[in-house]
C-alpha positions in Angstrom: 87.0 95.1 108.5 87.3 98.8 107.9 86.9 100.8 104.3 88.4 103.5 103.8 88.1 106.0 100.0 90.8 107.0 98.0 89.8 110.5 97.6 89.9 112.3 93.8 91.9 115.0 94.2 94.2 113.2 91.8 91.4 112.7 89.5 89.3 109.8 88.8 90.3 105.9 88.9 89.2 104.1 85.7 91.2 101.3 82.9 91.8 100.4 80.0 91.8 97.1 79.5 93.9 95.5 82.5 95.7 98.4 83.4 95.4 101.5 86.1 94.8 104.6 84.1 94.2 108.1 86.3 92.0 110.7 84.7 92.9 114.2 85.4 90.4 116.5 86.0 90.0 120.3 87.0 90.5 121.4 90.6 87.1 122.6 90.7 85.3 119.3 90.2 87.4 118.0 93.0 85.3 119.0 95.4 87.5 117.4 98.2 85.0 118.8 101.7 81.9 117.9 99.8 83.1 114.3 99.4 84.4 114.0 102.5 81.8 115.1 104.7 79.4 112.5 102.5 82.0 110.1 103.6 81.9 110.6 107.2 78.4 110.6 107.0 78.3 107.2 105.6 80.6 105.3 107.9 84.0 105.7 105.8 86.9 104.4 108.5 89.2 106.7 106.6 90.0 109.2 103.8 93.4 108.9 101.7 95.0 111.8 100.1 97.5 110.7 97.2 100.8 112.9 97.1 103.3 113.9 94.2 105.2 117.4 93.7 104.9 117.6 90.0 104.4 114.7 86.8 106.7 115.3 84.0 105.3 115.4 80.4 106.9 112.3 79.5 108.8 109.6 81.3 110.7 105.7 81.2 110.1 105.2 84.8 107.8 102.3 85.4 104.7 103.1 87.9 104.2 100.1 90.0 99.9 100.2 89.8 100.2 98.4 86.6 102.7 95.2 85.8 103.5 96.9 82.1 105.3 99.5 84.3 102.8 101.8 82.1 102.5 105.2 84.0 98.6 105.7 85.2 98.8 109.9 85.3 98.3 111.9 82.0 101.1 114.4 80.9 99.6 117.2 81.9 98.0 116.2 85.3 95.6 118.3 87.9 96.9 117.6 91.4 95.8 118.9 94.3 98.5 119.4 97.5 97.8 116.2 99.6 98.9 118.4 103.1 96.9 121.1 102.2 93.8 119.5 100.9 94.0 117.4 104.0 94.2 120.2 106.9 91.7 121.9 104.8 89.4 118.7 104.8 90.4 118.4 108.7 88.4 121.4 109.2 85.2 120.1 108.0 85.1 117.2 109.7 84.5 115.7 112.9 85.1 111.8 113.1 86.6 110.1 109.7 90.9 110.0 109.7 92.7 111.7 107.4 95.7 109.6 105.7 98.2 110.2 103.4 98.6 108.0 100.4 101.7 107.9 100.2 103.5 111.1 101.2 106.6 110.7 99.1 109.5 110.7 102.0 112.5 112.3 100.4 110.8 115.1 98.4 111.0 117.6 100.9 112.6 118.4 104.5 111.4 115.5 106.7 111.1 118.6 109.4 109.2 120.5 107.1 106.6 117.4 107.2 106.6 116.8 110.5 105.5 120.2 111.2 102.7 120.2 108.1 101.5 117.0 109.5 101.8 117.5 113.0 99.6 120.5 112.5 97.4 117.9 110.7 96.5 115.8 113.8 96.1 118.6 116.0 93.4 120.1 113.4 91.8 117.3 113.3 92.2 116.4 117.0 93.9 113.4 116.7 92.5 111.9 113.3 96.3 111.9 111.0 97.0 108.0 109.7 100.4 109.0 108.2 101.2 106.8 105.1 104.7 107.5 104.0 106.7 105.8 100.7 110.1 106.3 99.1 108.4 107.0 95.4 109.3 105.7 91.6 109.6 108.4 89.3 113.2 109.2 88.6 112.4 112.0 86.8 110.9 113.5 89.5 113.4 113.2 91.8 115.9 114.4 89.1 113.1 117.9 89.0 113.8 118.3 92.5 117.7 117.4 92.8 117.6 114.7 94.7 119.3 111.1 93.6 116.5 108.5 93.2 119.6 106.0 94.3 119.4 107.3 97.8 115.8 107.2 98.7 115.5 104.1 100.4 118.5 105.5 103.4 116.6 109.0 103.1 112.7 107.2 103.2 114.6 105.4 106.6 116.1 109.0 107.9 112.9 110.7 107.5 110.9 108.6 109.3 113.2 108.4 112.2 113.1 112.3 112.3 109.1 112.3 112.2 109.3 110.3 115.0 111.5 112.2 116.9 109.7 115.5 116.0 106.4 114.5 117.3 108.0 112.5 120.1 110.9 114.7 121.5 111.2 117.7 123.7 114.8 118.8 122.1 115.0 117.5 118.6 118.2 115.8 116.9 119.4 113.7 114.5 122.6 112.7 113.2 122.5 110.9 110.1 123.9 110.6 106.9 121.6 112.7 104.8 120.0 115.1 107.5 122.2 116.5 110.5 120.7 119.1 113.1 120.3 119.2 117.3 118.3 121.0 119.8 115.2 121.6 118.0 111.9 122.9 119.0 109.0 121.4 117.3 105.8 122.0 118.9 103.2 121.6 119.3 103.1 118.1 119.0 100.6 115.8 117.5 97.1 115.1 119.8 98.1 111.1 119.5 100.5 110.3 121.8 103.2 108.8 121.7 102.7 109.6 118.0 100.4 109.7 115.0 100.6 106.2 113.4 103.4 105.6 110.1 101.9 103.2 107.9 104.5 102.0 104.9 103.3 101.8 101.2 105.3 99.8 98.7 105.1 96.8 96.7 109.0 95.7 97.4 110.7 93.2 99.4 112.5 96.4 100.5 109.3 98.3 101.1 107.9 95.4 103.5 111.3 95.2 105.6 111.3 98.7 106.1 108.0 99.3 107.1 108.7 95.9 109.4 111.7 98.2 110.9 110.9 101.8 110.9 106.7 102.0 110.7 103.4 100.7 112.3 101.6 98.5 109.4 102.2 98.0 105.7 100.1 99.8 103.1 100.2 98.1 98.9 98.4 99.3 96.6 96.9 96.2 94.4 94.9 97.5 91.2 94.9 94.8 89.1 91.9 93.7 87.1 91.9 90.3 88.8 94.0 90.8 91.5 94.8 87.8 94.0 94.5 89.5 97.8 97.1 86.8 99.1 99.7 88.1 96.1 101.9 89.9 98.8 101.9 86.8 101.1 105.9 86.1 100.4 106.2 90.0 101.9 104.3 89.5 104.7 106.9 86.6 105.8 109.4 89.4 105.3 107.7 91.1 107.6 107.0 88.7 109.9 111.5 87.6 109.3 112.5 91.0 110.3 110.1 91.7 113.1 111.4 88.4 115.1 114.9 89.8 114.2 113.9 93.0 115.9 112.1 91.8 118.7 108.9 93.6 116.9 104.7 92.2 118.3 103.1 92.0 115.1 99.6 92.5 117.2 100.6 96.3 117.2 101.5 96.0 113.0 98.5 96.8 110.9 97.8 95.5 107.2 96.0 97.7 105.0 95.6 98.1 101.4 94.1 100.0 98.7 92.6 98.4 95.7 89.9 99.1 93.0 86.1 98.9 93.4 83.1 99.4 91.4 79.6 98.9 92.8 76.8 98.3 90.2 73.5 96.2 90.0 73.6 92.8 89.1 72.5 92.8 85.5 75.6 95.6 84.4 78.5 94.2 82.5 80.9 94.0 85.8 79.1 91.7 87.9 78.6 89.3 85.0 82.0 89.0 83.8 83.9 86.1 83.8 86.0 86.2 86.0 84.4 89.2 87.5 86.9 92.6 87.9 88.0 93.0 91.8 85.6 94.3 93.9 83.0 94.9 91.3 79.8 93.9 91.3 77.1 94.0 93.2 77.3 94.2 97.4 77.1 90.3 97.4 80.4 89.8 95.2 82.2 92.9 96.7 81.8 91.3 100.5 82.5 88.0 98.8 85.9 89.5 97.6 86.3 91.3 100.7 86.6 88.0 102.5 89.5 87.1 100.7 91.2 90.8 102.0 90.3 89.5 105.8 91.7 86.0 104.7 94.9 87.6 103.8 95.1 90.0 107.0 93.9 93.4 106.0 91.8 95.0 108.3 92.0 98.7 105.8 90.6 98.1 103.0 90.9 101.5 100.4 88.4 101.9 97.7 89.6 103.3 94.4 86.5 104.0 92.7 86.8 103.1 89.2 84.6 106.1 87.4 83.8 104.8 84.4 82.1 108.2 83.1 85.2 110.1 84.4 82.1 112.3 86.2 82.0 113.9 90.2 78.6 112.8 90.0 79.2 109.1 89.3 82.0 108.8 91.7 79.8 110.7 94.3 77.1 108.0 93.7 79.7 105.3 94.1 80.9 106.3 97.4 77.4 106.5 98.6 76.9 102.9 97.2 79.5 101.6 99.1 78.6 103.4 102.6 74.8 101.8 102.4 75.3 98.4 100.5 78.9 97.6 101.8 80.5 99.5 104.9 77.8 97.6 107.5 78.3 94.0 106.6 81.8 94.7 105.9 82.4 95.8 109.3 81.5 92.3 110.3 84.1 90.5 108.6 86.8 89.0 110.7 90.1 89.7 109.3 92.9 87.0 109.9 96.6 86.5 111.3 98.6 88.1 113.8 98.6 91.2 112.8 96.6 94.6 114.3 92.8 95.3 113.7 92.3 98.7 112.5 89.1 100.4 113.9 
């Protein structure tokens, strides 16, 4: 098993009580190279760079980290631009991939990202794991004049047009939302045929889409005691449409990001009962980590919960995890048909 870091340039993870809340904090504490490079240097598979456009000050739409539907970002939230961060991050690196978590498909021209990201991989010399999702925040969408009604056909379109971007000497598409033929878009990405497309979502939708269109499936599970076979009636989706298609699951990666906290064994998380996911000492974090592998992720994505809401804390916390964790979790044998991620 792999572990990847949910990097802060959304702010820091944290709760209160049972529920996801993010805590924004300013640009300048992001720090987004320094973390990475201490990342790679501890053995981190994989950094993930979260994406939205803008947060309205208020809002009805439900956010799918927490069951309440309660939103997890503060009105007024410091964001950094995931693209931007990332080729900036590419650049001061060497080894650990770059992912996107999850670039919001419909947001902007899906030839607009395929350039940003093409440029990613060939930064980084092959290192882009593109995570792309179709997004919850209606108001959002309304900010950006696009109907939140059609983002499951324009998530589908986009990815189709990545594909054919990276893939393509002369680019088309015909389609109901996007329409254009005899492109040029190179260069293309370093991985060939094409960087991978990982799908994030929670949905029954989400998980037949990714099954059709994408390379692996990528949920996000931050509850406080979260069960890592909870998406097991998704994964039969998955397994449903790819028999439909015709679709070897052995090239169909599971991954998924969930919260961590690393602490000795005499702090309040490790002797809870029942103990937070993935908190605790090493011991219970690998013991929870089984359960991941049991389930069929190879990814697992650390989202640091930051209790002190500090860069130093979380800084400590990733360089827990890289010496206590990473080595005997790269041991663990994940489970089922599906790819190993390495």
């Amino acid at each position: 098993m792999e572990i990847g870091l949910y990097m802060n340039t959304h702010g820091f993870n944290t709760r209160d009580g049972k529920e996801a809340v993010l805590r924004s904090i300013p640009a300048q504490e992001m720090q987004p190279v320094k973390v990475a490079q201490l990342a790679e240097g501890l053995g981190y598979h994989s950094l993930w760079f979260p994406d939205h456009v803008t947060i309205p000050l208020t809002t009805i739409s439900d956010h799918p980290a927490n069951v309440s539907g309660r939103r997890a970002y503060e009105p007024r939230h410091t964001m950094l631009d995931c693209a931007v961060t990332m080729g900036m991050v590419a650049s001061h690196t060497q080894r650990v991939k770059l992912g996107s978590s999850v670039l919001i498909a419909p947001y902007r021209h899906p030839l607009s990202d395929a350039r940003q990201f093409a440029t990613i991989d060939v930064a980084s010399n092959g290192r882009l794991l593109f995570g792309v999702g179709a997004g919850w925040q209606k108001e959002e969408y309304e900010a950006l004049g696009i109907s939140i009604e059609e983002r499951g056909a324009m998530t589908e379109e986009c990815i189709e047009i990545y594909k054919r971007a990276w893939e393509d000497d002369a680019v088309s598409y015909d389609g109901q939302h996007y329409n254009f033929a005899n492109l040029s878009m190179d260069p293309k990405p370093i991985q060939r045929p094409r960087p991978p497309i990982y799908y994030g979502g929670v949905s029954k939708a989400g998980a037949r889409r990714a099954a059709r269109h994408c390379d692996g499936f990528y949920p996000i599970l931050v509850e406080q005691h979260e069960d890592p076979h909870r998406l097991a009636p998704l994964q039969d989706e998955i397994r449903r449409e790819a028999e439909q298609a015709g679709k070897d699951l052995s090239q169909f990666a599971m991954l998924v990001a969930v919260t961590a906290l690393p602490t000795d064994a005499d702090d309040e998380p490790a002797r809870m009962k029942p103990r937070a996911n993935c908190a605790g000492t090493a011991e219970q974090i690998l013991e929870d980590l089984q359960g991941y592998a049991a389930a069929g992720y190879s990814l697992v994505v650390f989202l640091m919960h930051v209790r002190s809401g500090t860069l130093s804390e979380y800084l400590e916390l990733v360089e827990r995890v890289g010496r206590e964790v990473i080595p005997a979790a790269k041991r663990i044998e994940p489970q089922g048909e599906w790819q190993r991620l390495a």
